[in-house]
mmCIF file as Biopython writes it, N, C-alpha, C and O atoms, coordinates in Angstrom:
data_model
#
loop_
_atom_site.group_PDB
_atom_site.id
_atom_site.type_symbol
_atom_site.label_atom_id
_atom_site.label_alt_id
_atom_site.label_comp_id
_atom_site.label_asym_id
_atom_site.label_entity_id
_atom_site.label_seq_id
_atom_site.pdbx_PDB_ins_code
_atom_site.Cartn_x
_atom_site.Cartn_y
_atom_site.Cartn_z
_atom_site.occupancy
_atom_site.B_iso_or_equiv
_atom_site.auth_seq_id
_atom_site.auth_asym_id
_atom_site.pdbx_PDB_model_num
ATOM 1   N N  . UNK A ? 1  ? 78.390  104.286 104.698 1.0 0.0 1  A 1 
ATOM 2   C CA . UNK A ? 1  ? 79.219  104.031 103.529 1.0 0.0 1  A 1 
ATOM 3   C C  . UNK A ? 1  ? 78.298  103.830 102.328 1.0 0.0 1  A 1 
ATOM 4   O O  . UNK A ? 1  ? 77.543  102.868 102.189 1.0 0.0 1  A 1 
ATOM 5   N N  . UNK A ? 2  ? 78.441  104.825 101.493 1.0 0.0 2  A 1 
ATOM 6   C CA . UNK A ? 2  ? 77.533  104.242 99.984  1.0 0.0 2  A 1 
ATOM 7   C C  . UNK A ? 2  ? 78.396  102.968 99.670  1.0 0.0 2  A 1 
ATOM 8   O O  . UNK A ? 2  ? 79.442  102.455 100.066 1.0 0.0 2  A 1 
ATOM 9   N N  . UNK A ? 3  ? 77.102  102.652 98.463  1.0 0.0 3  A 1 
ATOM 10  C CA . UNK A ? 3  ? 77.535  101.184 97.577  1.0 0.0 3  A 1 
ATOM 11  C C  . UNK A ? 3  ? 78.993  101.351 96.880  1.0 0.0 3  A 1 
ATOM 12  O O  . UNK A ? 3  ? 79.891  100.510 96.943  1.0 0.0 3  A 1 
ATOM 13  N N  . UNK A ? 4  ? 79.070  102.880 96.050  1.0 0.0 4  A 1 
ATOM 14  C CA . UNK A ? 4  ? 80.213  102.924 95.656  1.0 0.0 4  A 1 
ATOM 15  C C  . UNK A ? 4  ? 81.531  102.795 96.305  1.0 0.0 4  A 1 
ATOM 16  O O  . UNK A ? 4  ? 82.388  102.152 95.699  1.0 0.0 4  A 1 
ATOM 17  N N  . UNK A ? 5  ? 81.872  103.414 97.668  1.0 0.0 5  A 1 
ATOM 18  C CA . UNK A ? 5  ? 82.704  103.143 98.742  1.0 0.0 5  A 1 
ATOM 19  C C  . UNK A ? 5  ? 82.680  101.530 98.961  1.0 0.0 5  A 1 
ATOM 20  O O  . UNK A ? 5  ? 83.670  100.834 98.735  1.0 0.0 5  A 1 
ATOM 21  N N  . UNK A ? 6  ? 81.655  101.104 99.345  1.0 0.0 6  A 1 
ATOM 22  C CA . UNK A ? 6  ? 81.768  99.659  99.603  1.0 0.0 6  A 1 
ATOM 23  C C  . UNK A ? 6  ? 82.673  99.016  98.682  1.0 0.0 6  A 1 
ATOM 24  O O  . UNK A ? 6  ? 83.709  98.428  98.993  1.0 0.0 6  A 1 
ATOM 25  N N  . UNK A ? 7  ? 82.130  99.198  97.347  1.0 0.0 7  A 1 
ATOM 26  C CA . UNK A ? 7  ? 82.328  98.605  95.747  1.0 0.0 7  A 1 
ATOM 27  C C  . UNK A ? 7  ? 84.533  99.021  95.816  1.0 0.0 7  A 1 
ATOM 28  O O  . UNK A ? 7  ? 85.409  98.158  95.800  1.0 0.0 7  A 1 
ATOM 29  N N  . UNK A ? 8  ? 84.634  99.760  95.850  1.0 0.0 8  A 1 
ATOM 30  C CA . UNK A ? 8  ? 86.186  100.627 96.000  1.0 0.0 8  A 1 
ATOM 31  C C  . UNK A ? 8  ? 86.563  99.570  97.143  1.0 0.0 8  A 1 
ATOM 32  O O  . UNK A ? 8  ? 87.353  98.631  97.043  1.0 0.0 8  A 1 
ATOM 33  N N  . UNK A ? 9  ? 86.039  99.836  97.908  1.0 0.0 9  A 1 
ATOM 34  C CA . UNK A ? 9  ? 86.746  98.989  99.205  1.0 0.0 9  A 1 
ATOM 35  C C  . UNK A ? 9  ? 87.237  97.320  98.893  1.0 0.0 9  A 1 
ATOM 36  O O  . UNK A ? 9  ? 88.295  96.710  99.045  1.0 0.0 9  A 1 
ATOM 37  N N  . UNK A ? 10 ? 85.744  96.925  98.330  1.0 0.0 10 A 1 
ATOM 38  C CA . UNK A ? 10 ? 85.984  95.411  98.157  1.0 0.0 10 A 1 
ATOM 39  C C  . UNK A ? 10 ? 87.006  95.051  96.747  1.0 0.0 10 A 1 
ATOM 40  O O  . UNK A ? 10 ? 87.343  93.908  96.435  1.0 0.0 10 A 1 
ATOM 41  N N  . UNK A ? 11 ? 87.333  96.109  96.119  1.0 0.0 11 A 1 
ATOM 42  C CA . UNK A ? 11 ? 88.587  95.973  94.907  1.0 0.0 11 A 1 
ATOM 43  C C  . UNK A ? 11 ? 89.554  95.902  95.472  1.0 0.0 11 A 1 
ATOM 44  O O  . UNK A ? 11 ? 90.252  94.944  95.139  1.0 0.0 11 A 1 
ATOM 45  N N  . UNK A ? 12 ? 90.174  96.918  96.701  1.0 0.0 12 A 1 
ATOM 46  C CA . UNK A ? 12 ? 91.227  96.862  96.834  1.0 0.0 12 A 1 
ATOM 47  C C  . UNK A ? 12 ? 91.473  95.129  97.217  1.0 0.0 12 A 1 
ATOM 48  O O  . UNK A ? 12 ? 91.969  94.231  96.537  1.0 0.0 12 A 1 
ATOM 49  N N  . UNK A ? 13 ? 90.797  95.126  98.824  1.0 0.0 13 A 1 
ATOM 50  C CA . UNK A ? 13 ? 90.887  94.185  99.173  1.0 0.0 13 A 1 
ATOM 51  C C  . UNK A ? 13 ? 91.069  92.927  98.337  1.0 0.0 13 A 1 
ATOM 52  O O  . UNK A ? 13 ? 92.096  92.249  98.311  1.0 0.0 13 A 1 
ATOM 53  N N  . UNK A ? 14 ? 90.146  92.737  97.777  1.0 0.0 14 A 1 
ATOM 54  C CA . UNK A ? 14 ? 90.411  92.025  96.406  1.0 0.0 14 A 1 
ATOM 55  C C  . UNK A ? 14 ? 91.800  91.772  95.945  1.0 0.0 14 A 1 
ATOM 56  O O  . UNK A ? 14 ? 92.414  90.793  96.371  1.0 0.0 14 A 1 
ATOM 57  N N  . UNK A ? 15 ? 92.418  92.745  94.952  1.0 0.0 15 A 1 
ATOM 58  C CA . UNK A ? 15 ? 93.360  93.349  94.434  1.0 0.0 15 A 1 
ATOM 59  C C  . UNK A ? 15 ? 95.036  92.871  95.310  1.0 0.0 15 A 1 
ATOM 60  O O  . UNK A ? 15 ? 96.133  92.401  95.010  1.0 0.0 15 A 1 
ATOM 61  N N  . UNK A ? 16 ? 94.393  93.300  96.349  1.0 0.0 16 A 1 
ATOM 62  C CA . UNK A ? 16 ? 95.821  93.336  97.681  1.0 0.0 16 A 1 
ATOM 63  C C  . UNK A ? 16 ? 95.652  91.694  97.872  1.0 0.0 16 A 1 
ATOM 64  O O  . UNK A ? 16 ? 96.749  91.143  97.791  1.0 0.0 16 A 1 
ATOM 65  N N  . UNK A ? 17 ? 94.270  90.541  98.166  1.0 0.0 17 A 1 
ATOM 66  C CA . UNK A ? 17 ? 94.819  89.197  98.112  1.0 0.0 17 A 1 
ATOM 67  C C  . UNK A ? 17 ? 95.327  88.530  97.219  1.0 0.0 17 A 1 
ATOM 68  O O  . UNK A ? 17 ? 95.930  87.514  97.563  1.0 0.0 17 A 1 
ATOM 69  N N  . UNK A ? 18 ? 95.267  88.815  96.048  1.0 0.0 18 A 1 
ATOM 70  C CA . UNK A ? 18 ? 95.602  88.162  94.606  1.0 0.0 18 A 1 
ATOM 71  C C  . UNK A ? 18 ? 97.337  88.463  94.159  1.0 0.0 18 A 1 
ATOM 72  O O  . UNK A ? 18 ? 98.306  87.837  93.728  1.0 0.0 18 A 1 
ATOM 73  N N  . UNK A ? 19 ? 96.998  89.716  94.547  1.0 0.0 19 A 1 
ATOM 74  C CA . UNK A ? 19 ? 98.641  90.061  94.623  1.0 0.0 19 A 1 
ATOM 75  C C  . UNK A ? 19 ? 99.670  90.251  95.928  1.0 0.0 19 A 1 
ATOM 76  O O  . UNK A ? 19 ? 100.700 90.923  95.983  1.0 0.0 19 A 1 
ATOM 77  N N  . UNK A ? 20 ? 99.091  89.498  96.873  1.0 0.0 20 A 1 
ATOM 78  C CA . UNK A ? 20 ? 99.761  89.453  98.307  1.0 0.0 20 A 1 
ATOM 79  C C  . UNK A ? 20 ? 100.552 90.424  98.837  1.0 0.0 20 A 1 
ATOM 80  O O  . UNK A ? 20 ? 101.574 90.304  99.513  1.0 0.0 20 A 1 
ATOM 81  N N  . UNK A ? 21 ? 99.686  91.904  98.273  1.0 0.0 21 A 1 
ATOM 82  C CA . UNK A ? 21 ? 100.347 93.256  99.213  1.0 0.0 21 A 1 
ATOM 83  C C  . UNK A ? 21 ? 99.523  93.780  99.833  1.0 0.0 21 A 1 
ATOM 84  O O  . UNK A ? 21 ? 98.337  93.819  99.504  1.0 0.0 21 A 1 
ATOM 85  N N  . UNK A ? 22 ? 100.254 94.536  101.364 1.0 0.0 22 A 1 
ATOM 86  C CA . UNK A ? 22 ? 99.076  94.991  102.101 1.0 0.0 22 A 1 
ATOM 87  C C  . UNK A ? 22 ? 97.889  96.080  101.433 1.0 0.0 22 A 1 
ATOM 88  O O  . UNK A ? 22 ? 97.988  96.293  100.225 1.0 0.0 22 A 1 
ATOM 89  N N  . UNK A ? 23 ? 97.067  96.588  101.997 1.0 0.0 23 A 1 
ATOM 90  C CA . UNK A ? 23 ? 96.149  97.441  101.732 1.0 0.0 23 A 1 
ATOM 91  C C  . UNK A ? 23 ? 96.807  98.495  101.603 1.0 0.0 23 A 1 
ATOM 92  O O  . UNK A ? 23 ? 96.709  99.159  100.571 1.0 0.0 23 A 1 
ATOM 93  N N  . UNK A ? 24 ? 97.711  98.908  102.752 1.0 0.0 24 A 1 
ATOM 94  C CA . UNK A ? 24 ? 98.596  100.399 102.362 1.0 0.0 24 A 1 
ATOM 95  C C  . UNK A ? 24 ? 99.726  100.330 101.172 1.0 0.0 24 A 1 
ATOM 96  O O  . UNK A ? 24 ? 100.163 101.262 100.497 1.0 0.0 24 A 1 
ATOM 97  N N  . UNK A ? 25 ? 99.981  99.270  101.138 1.0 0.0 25 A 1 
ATOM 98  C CA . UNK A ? 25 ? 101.191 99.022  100.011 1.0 0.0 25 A 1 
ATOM 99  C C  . UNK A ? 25 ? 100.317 99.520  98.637  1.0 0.0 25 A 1 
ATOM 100 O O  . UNK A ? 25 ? 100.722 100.321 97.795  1.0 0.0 25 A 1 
ATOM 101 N N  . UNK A ? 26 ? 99.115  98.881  98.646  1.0 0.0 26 A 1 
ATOM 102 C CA . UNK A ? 26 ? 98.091  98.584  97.284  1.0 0.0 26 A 1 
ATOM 103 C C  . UNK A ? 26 ? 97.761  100.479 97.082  1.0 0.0 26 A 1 
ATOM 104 O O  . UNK A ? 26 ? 98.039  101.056 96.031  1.0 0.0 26 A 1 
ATOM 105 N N  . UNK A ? 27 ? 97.213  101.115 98.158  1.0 0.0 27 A 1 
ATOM 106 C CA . UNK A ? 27 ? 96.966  102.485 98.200  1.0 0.0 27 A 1 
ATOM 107 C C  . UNK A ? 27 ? 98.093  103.104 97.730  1.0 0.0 27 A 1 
ATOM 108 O O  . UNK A ? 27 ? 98.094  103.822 96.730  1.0 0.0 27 A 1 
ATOM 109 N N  . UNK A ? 28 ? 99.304  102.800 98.579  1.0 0.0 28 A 1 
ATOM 110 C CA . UNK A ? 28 ? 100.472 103.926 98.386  1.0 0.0 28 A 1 
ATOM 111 C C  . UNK A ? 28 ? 100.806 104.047 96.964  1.0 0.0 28 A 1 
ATOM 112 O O  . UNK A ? 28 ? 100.964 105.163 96.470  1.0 0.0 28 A 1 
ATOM 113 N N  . UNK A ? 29 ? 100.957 102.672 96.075  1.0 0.0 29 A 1 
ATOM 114 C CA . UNK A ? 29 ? 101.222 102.426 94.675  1.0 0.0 29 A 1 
ATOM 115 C C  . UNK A ? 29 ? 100.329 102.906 94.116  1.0 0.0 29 A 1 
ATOM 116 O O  . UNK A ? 29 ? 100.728 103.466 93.095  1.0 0.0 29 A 1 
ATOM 117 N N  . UNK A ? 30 ? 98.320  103.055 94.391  1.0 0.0 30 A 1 
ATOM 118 C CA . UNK A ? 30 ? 97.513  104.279 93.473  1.0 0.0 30 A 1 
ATOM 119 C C  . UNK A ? 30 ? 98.159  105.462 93.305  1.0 0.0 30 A 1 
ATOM 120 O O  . UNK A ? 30 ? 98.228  105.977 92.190  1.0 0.0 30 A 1 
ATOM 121 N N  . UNK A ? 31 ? 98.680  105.999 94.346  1.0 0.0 31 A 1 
ATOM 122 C CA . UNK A ? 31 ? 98.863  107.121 94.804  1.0 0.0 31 A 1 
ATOM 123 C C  . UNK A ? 31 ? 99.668  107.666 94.248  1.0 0.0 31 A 1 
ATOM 124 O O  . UNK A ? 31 ? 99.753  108.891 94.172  1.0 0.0 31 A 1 
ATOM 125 N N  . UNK A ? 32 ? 100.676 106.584 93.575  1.0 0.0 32 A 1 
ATOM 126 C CA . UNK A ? 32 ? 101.600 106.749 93.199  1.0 0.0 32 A 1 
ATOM 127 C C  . UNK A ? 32 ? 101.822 107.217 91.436  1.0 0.0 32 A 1 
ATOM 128 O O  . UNK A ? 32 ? 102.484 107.987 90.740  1.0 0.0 32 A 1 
ATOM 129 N N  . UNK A ? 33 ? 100.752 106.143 91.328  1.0 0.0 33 A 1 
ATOM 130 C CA . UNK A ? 33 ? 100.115 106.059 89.693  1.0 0.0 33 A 1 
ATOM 131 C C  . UNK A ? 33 ? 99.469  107.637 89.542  1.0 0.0 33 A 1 
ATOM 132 O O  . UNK A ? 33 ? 99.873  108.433 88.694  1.0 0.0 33 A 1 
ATOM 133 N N  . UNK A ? 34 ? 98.450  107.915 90.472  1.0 0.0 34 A 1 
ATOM 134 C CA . UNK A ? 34 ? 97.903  108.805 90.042  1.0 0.0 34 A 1 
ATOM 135 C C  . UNK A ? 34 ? 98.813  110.224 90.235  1.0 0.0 34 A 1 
ATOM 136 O O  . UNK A ? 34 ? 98.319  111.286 89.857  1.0 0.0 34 A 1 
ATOM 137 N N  . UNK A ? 35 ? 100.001 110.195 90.767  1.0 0.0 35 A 1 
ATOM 138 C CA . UNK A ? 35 ? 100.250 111.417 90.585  1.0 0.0 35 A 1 
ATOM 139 C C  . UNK A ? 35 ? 101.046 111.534 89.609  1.0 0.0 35 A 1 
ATOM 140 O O  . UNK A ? 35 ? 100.922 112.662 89.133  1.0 0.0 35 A 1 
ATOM 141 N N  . UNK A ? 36 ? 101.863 110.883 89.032  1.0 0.0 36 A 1 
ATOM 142 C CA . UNK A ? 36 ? 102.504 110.746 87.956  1.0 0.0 36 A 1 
ATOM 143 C C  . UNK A ? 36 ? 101.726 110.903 86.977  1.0 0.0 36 A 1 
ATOM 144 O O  . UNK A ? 36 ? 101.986 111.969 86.418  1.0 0.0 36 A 1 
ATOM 145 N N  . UNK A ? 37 ? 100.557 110.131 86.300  1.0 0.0 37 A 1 
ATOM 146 C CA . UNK A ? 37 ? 99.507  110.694 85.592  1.0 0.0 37 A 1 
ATOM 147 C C  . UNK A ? 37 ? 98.799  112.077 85.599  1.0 0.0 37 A 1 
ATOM 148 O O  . UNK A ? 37 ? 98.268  112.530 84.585  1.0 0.0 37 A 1 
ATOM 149 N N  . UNK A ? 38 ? 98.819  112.793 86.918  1.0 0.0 38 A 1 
ATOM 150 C CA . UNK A ? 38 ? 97.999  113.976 87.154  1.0 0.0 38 A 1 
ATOM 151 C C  . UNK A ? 38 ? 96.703  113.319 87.093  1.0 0.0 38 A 1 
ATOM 152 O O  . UNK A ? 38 ? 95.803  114.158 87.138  1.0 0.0 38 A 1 
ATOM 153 N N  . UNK A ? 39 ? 96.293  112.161 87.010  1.0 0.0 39 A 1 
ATOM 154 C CA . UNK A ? 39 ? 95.029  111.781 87.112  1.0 0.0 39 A 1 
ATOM 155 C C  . UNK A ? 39 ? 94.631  112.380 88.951  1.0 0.0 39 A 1 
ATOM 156 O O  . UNK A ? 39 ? 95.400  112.422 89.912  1.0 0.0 39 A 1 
ATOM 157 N N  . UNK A ? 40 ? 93.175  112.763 88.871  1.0 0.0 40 A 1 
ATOM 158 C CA . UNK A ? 40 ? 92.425  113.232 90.630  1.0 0.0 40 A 1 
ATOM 159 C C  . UNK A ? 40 ? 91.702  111.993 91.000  1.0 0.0 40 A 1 
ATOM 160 O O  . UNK A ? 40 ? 90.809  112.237 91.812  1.0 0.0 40 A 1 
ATOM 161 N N  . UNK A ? 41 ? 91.827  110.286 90.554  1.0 0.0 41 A 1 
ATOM 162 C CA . UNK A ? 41 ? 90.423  109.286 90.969  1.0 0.0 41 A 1 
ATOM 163 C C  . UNK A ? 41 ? 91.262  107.859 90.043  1.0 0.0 41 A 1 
ATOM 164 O O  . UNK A ? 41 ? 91.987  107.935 89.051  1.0 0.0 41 A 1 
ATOM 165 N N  . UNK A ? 42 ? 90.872  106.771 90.730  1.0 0.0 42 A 1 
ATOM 166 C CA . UNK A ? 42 ? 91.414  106.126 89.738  1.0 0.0 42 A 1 
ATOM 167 C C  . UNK A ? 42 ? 90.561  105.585 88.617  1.0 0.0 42 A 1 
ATOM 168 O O  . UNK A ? 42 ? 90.861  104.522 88.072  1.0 0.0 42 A 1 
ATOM 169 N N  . UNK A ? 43 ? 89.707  106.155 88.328  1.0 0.0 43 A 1 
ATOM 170 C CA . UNK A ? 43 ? 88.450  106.200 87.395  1.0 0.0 43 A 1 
ATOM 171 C C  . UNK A ? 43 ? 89.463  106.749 86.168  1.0 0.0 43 A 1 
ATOM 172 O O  . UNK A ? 43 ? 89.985  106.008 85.336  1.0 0.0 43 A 1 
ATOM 173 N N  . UNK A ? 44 ? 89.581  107.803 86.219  1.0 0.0 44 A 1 
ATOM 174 C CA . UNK A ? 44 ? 90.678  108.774 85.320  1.0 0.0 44 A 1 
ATOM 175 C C  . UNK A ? 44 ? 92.224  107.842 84.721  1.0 0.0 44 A 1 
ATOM 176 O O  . UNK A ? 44 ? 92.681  107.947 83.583  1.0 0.0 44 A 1 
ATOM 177 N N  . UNK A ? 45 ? 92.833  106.915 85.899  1.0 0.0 45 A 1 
ATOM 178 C CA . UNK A ? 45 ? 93.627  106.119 85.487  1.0 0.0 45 A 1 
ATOM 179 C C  . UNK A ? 45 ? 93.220  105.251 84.389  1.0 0.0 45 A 1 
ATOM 180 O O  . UNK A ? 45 ? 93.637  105.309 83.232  1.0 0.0 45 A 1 
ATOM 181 N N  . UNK A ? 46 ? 92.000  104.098 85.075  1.0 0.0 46 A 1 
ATOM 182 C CA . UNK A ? 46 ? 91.285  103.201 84.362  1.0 0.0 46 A 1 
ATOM 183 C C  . UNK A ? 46 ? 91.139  103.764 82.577  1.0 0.0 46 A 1 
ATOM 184 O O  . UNK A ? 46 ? 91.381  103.139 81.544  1.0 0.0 46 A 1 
ATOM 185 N N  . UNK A ? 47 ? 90.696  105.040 82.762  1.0 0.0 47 A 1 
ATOM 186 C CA . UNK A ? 47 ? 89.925  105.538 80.880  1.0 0.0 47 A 1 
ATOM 187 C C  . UNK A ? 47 ? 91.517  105.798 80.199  1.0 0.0 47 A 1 
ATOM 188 O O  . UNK A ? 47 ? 91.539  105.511 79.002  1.0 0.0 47 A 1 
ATOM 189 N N  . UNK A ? 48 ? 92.924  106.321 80.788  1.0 0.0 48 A 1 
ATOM 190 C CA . UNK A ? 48 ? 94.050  106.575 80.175  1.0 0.0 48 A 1 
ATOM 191 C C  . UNK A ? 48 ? 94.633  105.193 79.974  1.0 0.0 48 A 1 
ATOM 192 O O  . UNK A ? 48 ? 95.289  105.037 78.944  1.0 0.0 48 A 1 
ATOM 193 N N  . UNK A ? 49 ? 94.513  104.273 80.709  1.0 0.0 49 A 1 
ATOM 194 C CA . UNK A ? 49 ? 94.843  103.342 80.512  1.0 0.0 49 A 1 
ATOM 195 C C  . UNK A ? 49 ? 93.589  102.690 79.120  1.0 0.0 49 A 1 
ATOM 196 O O  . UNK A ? 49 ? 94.155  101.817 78.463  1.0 0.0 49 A 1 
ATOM 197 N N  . UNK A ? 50 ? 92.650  102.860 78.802  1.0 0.0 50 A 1 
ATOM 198 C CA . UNK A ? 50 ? 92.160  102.509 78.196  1.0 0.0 50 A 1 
ATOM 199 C C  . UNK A ? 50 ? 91.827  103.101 77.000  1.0 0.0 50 A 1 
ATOM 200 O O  . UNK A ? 50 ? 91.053  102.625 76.169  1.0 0.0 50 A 1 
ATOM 201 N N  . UNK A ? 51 ? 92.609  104.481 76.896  1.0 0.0 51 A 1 
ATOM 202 C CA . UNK A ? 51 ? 93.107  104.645 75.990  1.0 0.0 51 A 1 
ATOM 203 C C  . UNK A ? 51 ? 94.031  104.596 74.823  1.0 0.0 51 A 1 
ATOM 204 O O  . UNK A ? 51 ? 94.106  104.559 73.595  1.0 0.0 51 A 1 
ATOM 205 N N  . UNK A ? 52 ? 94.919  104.625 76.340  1.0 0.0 52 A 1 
ATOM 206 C CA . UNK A ? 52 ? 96.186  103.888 75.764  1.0 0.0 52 A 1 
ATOM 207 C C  . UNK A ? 52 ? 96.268  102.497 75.079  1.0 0.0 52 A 1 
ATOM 208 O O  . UNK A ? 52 ? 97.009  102.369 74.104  1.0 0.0 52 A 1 
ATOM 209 N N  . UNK A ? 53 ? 95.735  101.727 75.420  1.0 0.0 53 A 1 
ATOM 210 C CA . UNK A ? 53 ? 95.014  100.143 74.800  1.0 0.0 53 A 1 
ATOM 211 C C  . UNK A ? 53 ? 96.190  99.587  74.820  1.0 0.0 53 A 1 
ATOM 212 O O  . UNK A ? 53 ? 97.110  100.401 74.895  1.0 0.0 53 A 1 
ATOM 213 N N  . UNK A ? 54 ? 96.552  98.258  74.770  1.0 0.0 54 A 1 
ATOM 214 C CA . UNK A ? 54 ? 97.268  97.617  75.003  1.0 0.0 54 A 1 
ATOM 215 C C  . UNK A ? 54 ? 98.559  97.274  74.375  1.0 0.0 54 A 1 
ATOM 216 O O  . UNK A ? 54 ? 98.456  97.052  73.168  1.0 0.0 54 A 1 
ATOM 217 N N  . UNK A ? 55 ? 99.903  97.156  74.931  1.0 0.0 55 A 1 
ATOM 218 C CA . UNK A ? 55 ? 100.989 97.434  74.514  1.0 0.0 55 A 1 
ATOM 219 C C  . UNK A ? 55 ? 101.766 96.061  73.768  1.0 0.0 55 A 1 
ATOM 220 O O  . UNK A ? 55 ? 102.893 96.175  73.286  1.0 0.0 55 A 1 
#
């Protein structure tokens, strides 16, 4: 596993205790984001969202 995989891994996890949903729940909802966006990574989400700047 590279650092970056690791780094991805330990967000979700992260992510999924703070907001008390499973790991697949936390994935299925990227999945979800990113296709609606047409974003391919959630790197691509992160910069539209940060384009978009805050509402």
């Amino acid at each position: 596993m590279t650092a970056w995989a690791a780094a991805a891994a330990a967000a979700v996890q992260t992510a999924t205790g703070l907001l008390h949903l499973s790991e697949a729940t936390a994935k299925a909802q990227v999945s979800q984001v990113m296709a609606k966006l047409g974003a391919a990574s959630r790197v691509q989400i992160a910069v539209l969202a940060h384009q978009a700047g805050p509402e």
